[in-house]
C-alpha positions in Angstrom: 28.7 -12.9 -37.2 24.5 -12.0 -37.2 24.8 -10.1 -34.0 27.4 -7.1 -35.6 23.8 -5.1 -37.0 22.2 -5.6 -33.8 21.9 -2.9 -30.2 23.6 -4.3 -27.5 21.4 -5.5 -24.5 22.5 -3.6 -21.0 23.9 -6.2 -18.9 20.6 -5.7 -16.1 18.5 -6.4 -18.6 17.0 -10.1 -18.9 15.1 -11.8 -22.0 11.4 -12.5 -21.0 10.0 -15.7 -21.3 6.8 -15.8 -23.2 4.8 -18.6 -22.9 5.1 -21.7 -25.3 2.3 -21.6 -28.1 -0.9 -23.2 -26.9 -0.8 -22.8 -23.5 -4.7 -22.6 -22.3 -5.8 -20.0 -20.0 -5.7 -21.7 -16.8 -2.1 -22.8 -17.2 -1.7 -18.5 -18.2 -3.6 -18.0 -15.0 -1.8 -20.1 -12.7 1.6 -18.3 -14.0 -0.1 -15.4 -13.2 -1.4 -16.3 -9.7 2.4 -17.7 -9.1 3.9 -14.1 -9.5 1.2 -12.5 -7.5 1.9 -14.3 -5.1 5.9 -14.5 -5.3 5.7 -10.4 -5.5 3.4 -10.5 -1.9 5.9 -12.4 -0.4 4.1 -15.7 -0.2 4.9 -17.7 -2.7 7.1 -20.3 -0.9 4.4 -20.8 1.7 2.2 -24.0 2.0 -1.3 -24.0 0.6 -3.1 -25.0 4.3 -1.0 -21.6 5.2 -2.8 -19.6 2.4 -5.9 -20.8 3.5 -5.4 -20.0 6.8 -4.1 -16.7 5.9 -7.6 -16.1 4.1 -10.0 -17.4 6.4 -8.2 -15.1 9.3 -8.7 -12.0 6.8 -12.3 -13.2 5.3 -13.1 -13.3 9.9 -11.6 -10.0 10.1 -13.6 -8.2 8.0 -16.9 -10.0 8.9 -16.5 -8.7 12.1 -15.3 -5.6 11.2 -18.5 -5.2 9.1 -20.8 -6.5 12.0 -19.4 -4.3 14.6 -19.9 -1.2 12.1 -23.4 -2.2 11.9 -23.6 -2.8 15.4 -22.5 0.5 16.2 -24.4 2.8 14.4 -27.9 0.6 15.2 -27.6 2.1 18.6 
């Protein structure tokens, strides 16, 4: 009987989940990180994969850096 004075939702549309009251930062955080890394597409993978993943890219661009510097010293 309440929901006769109320809009219709569209059927695509979904209800957001909002946190529960007096959920500290980190926990916000690591929600947030979560969907980062669900919207990348690697949120299923293992964290040694991440790592890995990371310590490729952070070599990468150290490299990338030095061989910049390399090349305009000479």
């Amino acid at each position: 009987m309440g929901s006769s004075g109320q809009k219709r939702r569209k059927k695509t549309q979904h209800q957001q989940h909002l946190p529960k009251v007096g959920t500290t930062p980190a926990e916000h955080q690591h929600l947030e990180r979560e969907a980062i890394g669900d919207t990348l597409g690697i949120g299923g993978m293992s964290e040694g994969a991440k790592k890995a993943i990371g310590i490729g890219v952070a070599i990468f661009f150290i490299l990338a850096i030095l061989g910049l510097l390399i090349l305009n010293t000479f």
